[in-house]
C-alpha positions in Angstrom: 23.4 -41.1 56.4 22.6 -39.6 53.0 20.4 -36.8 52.7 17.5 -38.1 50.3 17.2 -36.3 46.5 15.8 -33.1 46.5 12.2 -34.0 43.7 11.7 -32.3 40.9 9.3 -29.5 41.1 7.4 -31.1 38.2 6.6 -34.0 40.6 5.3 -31.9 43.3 1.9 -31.3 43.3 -1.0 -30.4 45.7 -3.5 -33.4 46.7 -5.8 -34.8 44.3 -4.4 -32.3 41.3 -3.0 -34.3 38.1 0.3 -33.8 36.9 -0.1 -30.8 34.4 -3.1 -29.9 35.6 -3.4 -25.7 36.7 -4.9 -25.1 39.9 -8.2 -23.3 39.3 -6.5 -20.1 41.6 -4.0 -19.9 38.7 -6.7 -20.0 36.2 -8.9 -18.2 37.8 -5.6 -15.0 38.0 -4.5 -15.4 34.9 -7.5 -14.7 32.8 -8.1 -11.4 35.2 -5.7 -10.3 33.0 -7.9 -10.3 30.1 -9.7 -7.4 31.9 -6.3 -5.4 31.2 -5.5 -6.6 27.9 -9.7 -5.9 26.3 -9.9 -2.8 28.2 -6.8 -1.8 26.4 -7.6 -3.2 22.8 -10.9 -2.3 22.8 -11.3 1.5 23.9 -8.5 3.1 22.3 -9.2 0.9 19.1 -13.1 2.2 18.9 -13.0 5.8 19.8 -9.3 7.3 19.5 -9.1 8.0 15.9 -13.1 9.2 16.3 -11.7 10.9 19.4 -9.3 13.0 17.4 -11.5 13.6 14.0 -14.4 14.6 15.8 -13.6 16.0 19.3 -10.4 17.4 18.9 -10.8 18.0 15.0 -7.7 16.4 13.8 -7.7 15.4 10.6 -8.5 11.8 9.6 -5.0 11.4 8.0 -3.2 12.7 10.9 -5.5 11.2 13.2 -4.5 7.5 11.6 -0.7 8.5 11.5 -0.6 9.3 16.0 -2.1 5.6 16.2 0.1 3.9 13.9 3.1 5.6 15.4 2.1 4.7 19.1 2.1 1.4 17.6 5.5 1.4 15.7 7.0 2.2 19.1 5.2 -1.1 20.1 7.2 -3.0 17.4 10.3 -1.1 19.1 10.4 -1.9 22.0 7.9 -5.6 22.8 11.3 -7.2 21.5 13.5 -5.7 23.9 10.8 -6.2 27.3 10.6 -9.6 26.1 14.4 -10.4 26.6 14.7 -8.4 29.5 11.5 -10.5 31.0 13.6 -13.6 30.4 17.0 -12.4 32.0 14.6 -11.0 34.8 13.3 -14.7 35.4 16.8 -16.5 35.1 17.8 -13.7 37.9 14.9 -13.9 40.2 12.8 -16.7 39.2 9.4 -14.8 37.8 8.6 -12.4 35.6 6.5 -10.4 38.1 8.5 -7.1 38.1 7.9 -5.8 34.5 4.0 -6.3 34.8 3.4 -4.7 38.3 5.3 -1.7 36.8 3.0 -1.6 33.6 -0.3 -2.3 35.6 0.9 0.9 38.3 1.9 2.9 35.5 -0.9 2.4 32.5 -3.6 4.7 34.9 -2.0 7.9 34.6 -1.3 7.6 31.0 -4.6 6.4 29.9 -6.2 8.7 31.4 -4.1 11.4 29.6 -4.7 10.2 26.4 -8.3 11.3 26.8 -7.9 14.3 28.7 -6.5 16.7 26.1 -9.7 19.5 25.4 -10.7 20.8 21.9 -9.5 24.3 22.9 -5.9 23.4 22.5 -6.4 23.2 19.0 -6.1 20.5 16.6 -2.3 20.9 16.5 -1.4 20.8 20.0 -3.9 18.2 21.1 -2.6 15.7 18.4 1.4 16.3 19.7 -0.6 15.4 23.6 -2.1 13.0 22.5 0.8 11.3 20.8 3.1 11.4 23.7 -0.1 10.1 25.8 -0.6 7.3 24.2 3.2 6.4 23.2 3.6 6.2 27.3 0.6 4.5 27.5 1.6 1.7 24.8 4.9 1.5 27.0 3.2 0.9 30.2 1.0 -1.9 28.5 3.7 -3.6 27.1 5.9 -4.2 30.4 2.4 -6.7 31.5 1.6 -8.0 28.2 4.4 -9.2 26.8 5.7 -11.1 30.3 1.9 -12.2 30.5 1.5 -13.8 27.1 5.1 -16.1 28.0 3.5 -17.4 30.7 1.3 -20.2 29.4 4.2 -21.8 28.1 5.8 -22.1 31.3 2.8 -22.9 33.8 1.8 -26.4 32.0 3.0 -28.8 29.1 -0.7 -30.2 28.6 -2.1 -29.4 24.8 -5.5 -29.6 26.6 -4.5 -27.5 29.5 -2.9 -24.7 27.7 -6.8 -24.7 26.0 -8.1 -24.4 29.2 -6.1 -22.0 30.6 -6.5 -20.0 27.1 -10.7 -20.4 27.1 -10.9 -19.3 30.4 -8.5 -16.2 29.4 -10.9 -15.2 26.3 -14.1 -15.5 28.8 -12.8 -12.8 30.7 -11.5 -11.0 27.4 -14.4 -11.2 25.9 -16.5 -9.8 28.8 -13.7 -7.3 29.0 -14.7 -6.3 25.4 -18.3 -6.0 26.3 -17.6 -3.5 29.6 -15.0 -1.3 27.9 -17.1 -1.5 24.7 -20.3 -0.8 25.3 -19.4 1.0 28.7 -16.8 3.4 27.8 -19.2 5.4 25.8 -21.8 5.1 28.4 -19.2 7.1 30.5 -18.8 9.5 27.6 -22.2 10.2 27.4 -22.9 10.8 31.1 -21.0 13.8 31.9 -22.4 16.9 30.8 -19.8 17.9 27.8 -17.7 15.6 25.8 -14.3 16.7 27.1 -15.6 16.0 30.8 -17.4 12.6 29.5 -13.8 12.0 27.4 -11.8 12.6 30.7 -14.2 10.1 33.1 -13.8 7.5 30.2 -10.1 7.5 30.2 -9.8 7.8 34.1 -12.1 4.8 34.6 -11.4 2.7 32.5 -7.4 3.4 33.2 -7.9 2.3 37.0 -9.8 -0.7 35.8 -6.8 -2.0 33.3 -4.5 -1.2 36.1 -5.9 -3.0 38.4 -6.8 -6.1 36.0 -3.3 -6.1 35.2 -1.7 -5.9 39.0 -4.5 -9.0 39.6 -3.1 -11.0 36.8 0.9 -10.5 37.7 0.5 -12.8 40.4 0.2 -15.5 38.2 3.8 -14.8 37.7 4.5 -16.5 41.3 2.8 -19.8 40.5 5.0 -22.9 40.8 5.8 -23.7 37.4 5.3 -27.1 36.1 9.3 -27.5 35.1 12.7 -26.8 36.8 14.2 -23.5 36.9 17.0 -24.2 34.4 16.0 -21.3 32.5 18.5 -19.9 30.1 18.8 -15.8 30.1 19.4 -14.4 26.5 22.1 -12.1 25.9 22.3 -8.2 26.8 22.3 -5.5 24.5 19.8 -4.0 21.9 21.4 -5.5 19.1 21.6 -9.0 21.1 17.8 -9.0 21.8 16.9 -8.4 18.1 18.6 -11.1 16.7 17.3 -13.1 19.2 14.0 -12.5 17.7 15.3 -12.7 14.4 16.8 -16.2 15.1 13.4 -18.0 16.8 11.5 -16.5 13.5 14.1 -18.3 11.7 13.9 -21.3 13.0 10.7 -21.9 13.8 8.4 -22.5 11.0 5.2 -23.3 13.3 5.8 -20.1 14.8 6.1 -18.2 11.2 3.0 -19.5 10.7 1.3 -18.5 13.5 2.0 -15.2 14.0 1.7 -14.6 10.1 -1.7 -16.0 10.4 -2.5 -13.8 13.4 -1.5 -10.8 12.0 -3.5 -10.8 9.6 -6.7 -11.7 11.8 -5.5 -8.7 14.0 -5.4 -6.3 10.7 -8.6 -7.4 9.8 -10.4 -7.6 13.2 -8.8 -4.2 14.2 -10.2 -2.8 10.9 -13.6 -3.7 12.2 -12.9 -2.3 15.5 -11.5 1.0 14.5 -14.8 1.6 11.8 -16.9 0.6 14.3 -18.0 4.0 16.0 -17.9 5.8 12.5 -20.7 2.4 11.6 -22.6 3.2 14.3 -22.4 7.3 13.6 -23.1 7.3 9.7 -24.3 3.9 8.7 -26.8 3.3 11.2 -27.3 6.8 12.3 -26.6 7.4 16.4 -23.6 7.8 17.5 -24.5 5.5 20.7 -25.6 2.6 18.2 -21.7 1.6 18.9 -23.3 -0.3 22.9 -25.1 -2.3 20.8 -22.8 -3.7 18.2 -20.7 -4.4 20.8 -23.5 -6.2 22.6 -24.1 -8.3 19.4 -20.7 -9.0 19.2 -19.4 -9.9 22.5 -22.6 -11.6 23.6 -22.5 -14.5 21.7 -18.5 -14.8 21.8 -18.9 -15.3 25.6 -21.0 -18.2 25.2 -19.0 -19.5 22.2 -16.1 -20.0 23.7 -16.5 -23.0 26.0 -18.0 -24.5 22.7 -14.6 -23.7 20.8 -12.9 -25.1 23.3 -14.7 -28.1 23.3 -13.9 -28.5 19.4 -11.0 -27.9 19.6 -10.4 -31.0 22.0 -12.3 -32.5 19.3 -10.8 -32.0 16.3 -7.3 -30.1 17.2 -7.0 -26.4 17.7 -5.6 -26.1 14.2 -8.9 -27.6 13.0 -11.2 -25.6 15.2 -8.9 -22.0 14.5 -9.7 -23.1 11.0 -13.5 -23.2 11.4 -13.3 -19.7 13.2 -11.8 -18.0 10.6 -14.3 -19.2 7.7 -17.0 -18.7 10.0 -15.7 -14.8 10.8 -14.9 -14.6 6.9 -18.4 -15.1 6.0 -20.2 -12.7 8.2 -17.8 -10.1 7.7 -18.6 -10.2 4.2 -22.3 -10.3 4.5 -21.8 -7.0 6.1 -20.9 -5.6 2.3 -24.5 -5.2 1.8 -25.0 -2.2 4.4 -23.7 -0.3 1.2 -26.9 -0.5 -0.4 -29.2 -1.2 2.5 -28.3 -0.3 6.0 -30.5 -1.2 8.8 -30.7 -3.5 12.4 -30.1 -6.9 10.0 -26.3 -5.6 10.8 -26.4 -6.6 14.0 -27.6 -10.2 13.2 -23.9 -10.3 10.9 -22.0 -8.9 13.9 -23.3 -11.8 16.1 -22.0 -14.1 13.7 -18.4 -12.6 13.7 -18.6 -12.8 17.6 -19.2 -16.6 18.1 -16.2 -16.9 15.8 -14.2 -14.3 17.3 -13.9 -15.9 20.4 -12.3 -18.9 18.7 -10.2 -16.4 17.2 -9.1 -15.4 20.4 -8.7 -18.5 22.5 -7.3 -20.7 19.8 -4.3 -19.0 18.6 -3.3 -18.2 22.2 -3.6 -21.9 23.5 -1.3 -22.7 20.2 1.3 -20.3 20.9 2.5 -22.2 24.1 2.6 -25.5 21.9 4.9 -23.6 19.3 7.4 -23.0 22.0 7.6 -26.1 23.8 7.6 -27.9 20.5 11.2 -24.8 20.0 12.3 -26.3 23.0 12.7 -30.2 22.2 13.3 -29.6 18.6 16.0 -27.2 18.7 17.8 -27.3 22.0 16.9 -23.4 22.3 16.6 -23.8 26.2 14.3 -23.3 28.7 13.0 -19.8 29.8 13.2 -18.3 26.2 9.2 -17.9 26.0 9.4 -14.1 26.4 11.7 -13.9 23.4 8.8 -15.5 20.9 5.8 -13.6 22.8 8.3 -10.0 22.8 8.1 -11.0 19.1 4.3 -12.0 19.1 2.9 -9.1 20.8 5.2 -6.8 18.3 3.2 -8.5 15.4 0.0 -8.3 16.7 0.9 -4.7 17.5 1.4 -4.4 13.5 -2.1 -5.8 12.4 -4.0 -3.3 15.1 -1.9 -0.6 13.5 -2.3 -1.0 10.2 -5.9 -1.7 10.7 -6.7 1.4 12.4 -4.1 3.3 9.6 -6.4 2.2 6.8 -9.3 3.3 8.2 -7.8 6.3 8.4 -6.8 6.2 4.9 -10.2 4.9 3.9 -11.5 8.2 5.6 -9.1 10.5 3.8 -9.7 9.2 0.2 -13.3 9.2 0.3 -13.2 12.9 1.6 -14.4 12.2 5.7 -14.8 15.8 7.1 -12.9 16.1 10.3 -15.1 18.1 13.0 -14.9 19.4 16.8 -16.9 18.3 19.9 -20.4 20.1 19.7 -20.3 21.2 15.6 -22.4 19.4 13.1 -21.4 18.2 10.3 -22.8 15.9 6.9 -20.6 13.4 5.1 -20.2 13.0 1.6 -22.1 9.5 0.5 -18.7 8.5 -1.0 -17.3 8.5 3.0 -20.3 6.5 4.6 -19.6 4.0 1.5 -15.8 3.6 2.7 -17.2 2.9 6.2 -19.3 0.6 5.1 -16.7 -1.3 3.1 -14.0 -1.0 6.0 -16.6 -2.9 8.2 -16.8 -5.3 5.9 -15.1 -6.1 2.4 -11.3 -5.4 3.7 -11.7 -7.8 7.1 -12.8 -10.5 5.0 -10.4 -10.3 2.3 -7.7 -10.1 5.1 -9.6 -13.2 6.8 -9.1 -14.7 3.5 -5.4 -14.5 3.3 -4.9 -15.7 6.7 -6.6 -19.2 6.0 -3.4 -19.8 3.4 -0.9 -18.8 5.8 -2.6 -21.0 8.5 -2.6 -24.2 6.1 1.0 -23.8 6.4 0.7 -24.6 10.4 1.5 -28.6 10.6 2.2 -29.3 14.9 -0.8 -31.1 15.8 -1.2 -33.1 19.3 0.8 -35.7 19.0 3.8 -33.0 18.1 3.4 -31.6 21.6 1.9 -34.4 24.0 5.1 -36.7 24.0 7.4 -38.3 26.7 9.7 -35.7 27.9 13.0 -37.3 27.8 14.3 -39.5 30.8 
């Protein structure tokens, strides 16, 4: 008697759940990742450079140089984990292993990044603070970069991976609210800044970790294909070109990621000048809660309205809308040259409703660039680690570079550096380069990214098609 064919795990499926469709268990633990991944963009990006200028009395120069360097390394190395988290899922079958050791090991680091004290010296403290946060960016990128493959791999659905992807940004952009406004909440509350530094980091450490450890359980979810994953090749050099070659051949994804690194430059422009806003533009130093308020308020209730469009019209479309929409309050914002006051916040509310589409869109197209790799190239299966190892690298740049000409902005318009406690007045020349940081670079940046995005052509019908008998 013959033994009956084994089905495809695509075919398998719980009762009364479509084919493609994500159980709301596995939506529901992916986007808890989001609490990892804002916590982790958000804090370091708002108050490490002010962190060093002001606390530890670095100068702004130097200050810009630790972060862009933590963030080279992340340009190192997010190639490499990406390769490695695909051999590790053609040898065990998930990509679990690499983000439980980032979400075990970001706490301790994170933590140390903040922990360094002002008598140390401005010297010594940045050196600590560079090997904090290099480990720290390590740890981080053994979750994120497994993390951001998995979409690709969990559903086929161009309408799913939106779902999947809104949901994400809900939790992100909460994520940005409670490390935002919160993490200087916890500054405040101890009784010196190099205690209220310390219970910031620890905090806010244990709460990435633990969104992170959440989130790697994802890995385990039956995948909506068959395991014939294909492992890339060992070896540094190997694992480059590997990342060389899907760049290469994938113009969608060129696109993409050049369209999304210049969002990242611009928006991490904005987030790195926002405590110095809040400081000299609108004079308190805690002013930075409530532009975070007015910016993440609004995104969480626009995202379920992006996501809507984008069903609508195409995500292309809708990421589209986002950008003009996040281009024109960005440059409203020029006018806090001339005349700062609370109308800022009304601009920043603005930018939030289209930064949420700015989050969820490009992330729900990412998983259609690489099944769209798949069928058009023959690349195989399994490979989605290689194109996010390259992703996360890129977006890694923009942050970098956003924060490093902040810095620079600082430096040439004569920002004086101080230590935790000292007073201090700047030059009107330096609250004019904060002003225009905030505002006139993101929206040129914004502005280049719409003609790299024209350049994107997969729409639905490129992804929703038959897959082959």
């Amino acid at each position: 008697m013959s033994t009956p064919a084994r089905p495809e795990r695509a075919s398998v499926r719980p009762s009364g759940r479509l084919p493609g469709r994500l159980s709301r268990r596995t939506v529901a633990l992916y986007a808890v990742g989001s609490l990892g991944s804002g916590g982790y963009a958000t804090l370091p990006g708002l108050v490490l450079t002010y962190f060093l200028t002001d606390n530890l009395g670095v100068s702004a120069l130097v200050a810009g140089l630790i972060v862009t360097a933590a963030k080279i390394w992340d340009v190192v190395i997010d190639p490499v984990i990406g390769a490695a988290s695909d051999r590790q899922l053609a040898r065990t079958g998930s990509r679990r292993g690499f983000m439980v050791a980032g979400a075990l090991s970001l706490p301790f680091f994170f933590a140390a990044t903040f922990a360094v004290p002002p008598s140390w010296g401005p010297a010594a403290g940045a050196v600590c603070v560079l090997l904090a946060f290099l480990a720290t960016a390590t740890a981080f990128s053994l979750f994120q970069v497994p993390y951001i493959a998995l979409p690709a791999e969990l559903t086929s659905d161009y309408d799913e991976r939106t779902r999947l992807l809104g949901w994400r940004v809900v939790v992100l952009t909460a994520a940005i609210l409670l490390f935002g406004a919160g993490g200087p909440e916890l500054r405040s509350a101890a009784s010196d800044p190099v205690l209220g530094y310390l219970l910031m980091g620890a905090v806010a450490g244990i709460a990435i970790g633990l969104g992170m450890w959440v989130a790697s359980r994802t890995a385990d979810a039956p995948a909506e294909a068959p395991a014939d994953h294909t492992a890339p090749p060992a070896g540094l050099r190997a694992q480059y070109a590997a990342g060389l070659r899907v760049l290469r051949r994938s113009q969608p994804f060129r696109a993409l990621l050049g369209t999304y690194l210049l969002q990242a430059l611009a928006t991490g422009t904005m987030l790195a000048t926002a405590q110095y806003v809040a400081t000299w533009v609108l004079g308190s130093e805690d002013a930075v809660t409530l532009v975070f308020i007015a910016l993440v308020g609004p995104a969480l209730i626009a995202t379920p309205a992006w996501a809507a469009l984008a069903r609508r019209v195409g995500k292309e479309r809708a990421f589209a809308i986002a950008s003009v929409l996040f281009l024109i309050a960005a440059a409203s914002l020029t006018l806090a040259v001339w005349s700062p006051g609370a109308w800022i916040y009304a601009s920043v509310a603005v930018a939030g409703v289209a930064y949420a589409g700015l989050q969820a869109l490009p992330m729900a197209m990412l998983p259609d660039v690489i099944s769209h790799d798949e069928r058009a190239s023959g690349g195989g299966r399994g490979q989605a680690g290689t194109f996010t190892g390259v992703w996360t690298a890129g977006e890694t740049v923009g942050f970098a570079l956003g924060a490093s000409a902040v810095a620079l902005m600082l430096a040439a318009t004569g920002y004086v550096s101080t230590v935790a406690g000292a007073s201090t007045a700047q030059p009107d020349a330096a609250v004019a380069g904060i002003a225009l940081s905030f505002s006139v670079l993101p929206a040129a940046l914004m502005a280049a990214s719409l003609i790299t995005l024209r350049r994107y052509r997969l729409r639905r019908s490129d992804i929703d098609v038959a897959p082959p008998a």
